[in-house]
C-alpha positions in Angstrom: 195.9 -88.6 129.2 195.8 -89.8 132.7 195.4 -88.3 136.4 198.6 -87.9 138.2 200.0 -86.1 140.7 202.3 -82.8 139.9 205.7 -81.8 141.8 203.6 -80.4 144.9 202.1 -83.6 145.1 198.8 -82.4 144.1 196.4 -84.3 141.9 196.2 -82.9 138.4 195.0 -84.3 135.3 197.7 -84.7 132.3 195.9 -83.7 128.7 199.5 -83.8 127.0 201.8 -81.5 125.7 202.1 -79.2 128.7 197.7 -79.1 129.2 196.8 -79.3 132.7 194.2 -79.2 134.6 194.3 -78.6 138.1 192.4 -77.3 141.4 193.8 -74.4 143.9 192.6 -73.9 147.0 195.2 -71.8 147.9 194.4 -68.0 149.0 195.6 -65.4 146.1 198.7 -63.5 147.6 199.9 -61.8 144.1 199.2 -58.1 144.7 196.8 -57.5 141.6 194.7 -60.1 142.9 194.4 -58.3 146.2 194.2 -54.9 144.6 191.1 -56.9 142.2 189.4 -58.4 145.2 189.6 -54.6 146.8 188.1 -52.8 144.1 185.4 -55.9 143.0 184.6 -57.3 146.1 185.5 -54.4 148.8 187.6 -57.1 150.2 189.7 -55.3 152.7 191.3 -56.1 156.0 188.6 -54.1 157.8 185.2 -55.0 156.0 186.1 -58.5 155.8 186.6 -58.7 160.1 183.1 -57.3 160.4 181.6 -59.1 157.8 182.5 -61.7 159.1 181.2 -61.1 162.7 178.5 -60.0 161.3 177.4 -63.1 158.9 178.3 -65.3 161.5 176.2 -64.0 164.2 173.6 -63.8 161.8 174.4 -67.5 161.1 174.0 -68.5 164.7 170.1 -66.9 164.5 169.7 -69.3 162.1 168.7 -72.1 164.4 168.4 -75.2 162.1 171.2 -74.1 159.6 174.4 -76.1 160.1 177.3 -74.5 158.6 180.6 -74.0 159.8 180.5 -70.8 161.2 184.1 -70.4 162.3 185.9 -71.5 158.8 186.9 -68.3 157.3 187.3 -70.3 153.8 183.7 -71.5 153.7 182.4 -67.9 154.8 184.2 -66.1 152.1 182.8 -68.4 149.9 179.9 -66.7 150.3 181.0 -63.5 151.0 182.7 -62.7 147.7 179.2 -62.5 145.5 178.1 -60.3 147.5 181.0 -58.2 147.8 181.1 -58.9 151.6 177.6 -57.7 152.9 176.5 -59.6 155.3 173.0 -59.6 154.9 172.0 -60.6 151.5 174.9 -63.0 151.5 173.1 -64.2 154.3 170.1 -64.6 152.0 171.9 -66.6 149.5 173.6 -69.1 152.0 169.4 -69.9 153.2 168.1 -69.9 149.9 171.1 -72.0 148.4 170.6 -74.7 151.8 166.6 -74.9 151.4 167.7 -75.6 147.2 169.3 -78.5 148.8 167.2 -79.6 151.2 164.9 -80.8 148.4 165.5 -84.2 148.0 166.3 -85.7 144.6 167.1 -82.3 142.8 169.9 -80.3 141.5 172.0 -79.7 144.8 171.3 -83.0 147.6 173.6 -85.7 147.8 176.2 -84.8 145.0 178.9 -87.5 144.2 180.7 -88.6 141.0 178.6 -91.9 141.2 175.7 -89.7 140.7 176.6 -87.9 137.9 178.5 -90.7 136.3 177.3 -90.5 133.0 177.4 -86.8 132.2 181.1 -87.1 133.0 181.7 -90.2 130.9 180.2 -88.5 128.3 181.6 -85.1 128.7 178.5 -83.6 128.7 180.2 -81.3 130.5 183.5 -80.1 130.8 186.1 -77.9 132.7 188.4 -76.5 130.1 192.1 -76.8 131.2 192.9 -72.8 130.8 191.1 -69.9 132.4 190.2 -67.1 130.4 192.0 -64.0 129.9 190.6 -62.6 133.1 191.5 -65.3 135.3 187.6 -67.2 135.1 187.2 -70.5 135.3 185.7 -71.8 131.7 182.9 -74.6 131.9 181.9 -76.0 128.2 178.3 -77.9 127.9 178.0 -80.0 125.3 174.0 -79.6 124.4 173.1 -80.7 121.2 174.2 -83.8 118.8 176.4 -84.7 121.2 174.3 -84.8 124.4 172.8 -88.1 124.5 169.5 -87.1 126.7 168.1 -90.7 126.5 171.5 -91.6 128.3 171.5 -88.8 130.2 168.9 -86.8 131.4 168.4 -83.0 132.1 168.6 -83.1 135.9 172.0 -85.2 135.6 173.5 -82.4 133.5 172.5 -79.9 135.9 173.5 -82.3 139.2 176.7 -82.0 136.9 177.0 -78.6 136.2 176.9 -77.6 140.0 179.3 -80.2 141.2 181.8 -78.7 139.0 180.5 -75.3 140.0 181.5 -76.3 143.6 184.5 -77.9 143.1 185.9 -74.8 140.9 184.1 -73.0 143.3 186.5 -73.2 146.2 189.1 -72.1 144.5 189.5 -68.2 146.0 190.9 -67.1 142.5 187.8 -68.7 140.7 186.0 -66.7 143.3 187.5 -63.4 142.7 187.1 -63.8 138.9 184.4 -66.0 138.0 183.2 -68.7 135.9 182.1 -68.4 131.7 180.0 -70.8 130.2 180.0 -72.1 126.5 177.3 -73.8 125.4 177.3 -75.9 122.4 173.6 -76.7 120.8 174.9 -77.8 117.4 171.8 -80.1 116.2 169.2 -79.7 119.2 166.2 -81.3 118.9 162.9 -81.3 120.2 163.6 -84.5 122.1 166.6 -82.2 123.7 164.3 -79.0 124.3 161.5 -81.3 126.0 164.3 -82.3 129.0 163.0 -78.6 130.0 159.8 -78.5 131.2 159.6 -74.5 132.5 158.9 -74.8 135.8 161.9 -76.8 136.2 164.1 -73.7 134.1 162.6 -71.5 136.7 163.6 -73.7 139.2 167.1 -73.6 137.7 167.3 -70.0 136.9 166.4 -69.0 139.6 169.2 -70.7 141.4 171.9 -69.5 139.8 170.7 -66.1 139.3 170.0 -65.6 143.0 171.4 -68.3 145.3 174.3 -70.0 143.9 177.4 -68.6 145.1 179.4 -68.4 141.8 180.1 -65.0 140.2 178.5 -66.6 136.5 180.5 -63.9 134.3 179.4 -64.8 130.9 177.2 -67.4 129.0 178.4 -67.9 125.3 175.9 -69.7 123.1 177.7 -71.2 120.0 175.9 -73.1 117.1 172.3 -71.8 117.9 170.1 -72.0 115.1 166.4 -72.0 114.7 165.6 -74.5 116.9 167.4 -72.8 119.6 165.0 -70.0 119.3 162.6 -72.3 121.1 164.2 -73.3 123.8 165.4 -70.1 124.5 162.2 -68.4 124.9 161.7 -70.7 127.8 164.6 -69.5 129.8 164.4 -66.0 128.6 161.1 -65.6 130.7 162.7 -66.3 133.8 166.1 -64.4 133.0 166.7 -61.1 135.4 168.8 -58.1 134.2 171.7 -59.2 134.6 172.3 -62.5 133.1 170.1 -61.0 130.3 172.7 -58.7 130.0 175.6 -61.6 130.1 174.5 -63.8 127.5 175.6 -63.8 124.0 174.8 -65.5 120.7 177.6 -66.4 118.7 175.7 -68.7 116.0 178.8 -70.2 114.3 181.1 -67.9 114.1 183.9 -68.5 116.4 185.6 -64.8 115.7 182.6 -63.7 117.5 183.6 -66.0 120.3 187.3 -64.8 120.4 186.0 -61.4 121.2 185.0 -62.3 124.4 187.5 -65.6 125.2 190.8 -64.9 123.9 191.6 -67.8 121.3 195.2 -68.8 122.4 192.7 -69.6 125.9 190.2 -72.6 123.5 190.8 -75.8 122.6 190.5 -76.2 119.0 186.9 -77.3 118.4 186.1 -74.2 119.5 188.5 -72.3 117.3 191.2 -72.2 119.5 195.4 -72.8 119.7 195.4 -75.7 121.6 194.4 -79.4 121.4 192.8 -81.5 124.2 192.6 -85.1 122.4 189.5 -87.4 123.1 189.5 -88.9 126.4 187.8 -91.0 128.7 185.6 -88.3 130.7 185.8 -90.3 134.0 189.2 -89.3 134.4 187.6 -86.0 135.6 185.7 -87.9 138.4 188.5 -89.7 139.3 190.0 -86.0 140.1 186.8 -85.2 141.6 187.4 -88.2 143.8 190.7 -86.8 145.1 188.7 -83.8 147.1 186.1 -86.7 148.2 186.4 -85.6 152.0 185.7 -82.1 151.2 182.6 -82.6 149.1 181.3 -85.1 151.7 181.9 -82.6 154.6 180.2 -79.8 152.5 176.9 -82.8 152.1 177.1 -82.2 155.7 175.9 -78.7 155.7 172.4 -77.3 156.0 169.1 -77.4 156.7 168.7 -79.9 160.2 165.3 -81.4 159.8 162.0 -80.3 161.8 161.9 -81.6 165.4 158.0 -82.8 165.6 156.9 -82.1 168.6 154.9 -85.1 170.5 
């Protein structure tokens, strides 16, 4: 398995036997997607101009916040979670930018240097297929085989939302989402103590209100008793709707394959296909590719505080 570049010259990485994985940035022209992003999103011709105008003008009241007001890419990037209203998206852009301000956390600075271990270890994953519906599927790894003396909580999470973003600019990833499925075969107490709560809430918090990623689904697999305490920590902090979106699978994969089509999962999680072991820092080394982007995007925010003399 090795990274390579496919006919259109874009960087992709080879799993084997016809397994892909691979970014698009490109704008969904098929007509479904356009009839999708309509119904979803209210993504038409006319309230995307004046969502637009409108988001950016409320941009440009936001003094200290540099964004790139003019790219239409980065602005539906927000726009499509919130099903183009301009204000609350607005909301989410400053809450998601003062997330980042805070140096040291889940969101400043990210690079694959950073997050180097998680990937090595494939603590976290981007599965090759999407689902069924088009969504982008993320797999967490957070039980026997999370080493959280090796790598720590906030590395996973720094983790988590660099591959959040880099899936995240992908307009058919916007229009249909991301799953998560989380594996906590064999978690531990020394695994449930990476979660002190206020940092949950810290977490939770952020992707249930400010993260720009339509989170579809969380799918907990091999959750036995211990589980039950460490999920009464997040619970608390949970709103309706991710409440709503997360289900318990224990270990029954059937369960899963209700939700995930099978022939769409690798086999260790009861699926058709097989993605052999592999070095995980061939997934920064694809990361690396889109290097200018992510830099640019580190760019973006908050401008500090002028003192005044």
């Amino acid at each position: 398995m090795a990274l390579r570049l496919d006919e259109l010259k874009a960087p992709c990485v080879d799993f084997g036997n016809g397994i892909e994985l691979r970014f698009n940035l490109e704008e969904f022209t098929v007509e479904a997607a356009k009839e999708k992003a309509a119904k979803e999103l209210r993504e038409t011709p006319d309230v995307v101009e004046a969502s637009m105008n409108e988001l950016r003008e409320l941009i440009r009241q936001e003094k200290r916040l540099h964004v790139p007001v003019d790219n239409d890419a980065f602005l539906r990037r927000f726009l499509r979670p919130k099903k183009y209203y301009p204000t609350s998206t607005m909301e989410m852009m400053k809450a998601f930018y003062k997330m980042k301000s805070k140096d040291n956390f889940i969101l400043d600075h990210l690079t694959t240097e950073s997050i180097k271990r998680a990937l090595d270890d494939r603590v976290v994953q981007i599965l090759p297929k999407r689902d069924q519906h088009g969504r982008r599927i993320l797999f967490m790894e957070m039980g026997a085989k999370w080493n959280c003396s090796k790598v720590p909580s906030l590395e996973v999470i720094r983790a988590t939302n660099m591959l959040m973003e880099a899936v995240g600019r992908e307009p058919e990833t916007q229009l249909n989402g991301i799953v998560f499925i989380i594996n906590f075969d064999k978690l531990s107490l020394s695994h449930i103590s990476q979660f002190p709560p206020m940092f949950v809430k810290s977490i939770v918090d952020h992707g249930q209100k400010n993260s720009p990623y339509r989170v579809k689904g969380i799918h907990i697999v091999n959750n036995a008793r211990m589980f039950n305490i460490m999920f009464k920590i997040f619970k608390q902090f949970m709103g309706k709707k991710w409440s709503q979106r997360i289900f318990l699978h224990g270990i029954e994969f059937k369960k899963l394959h209700e939700h995930v089509d099978e022939s769409l999962l690798p086999s260790f999680l009861g699926g058709t296909y097989e993605i052999p072991e592999y070095d995980g820092a061939v997934i920064g080394e694809l990361l690396d590719c889109y290097k200018e982007q992510f830099e640019e995007e580190d760019q973006y925010g908050y401008l500090p505080e002028v003192k005044q003399s």
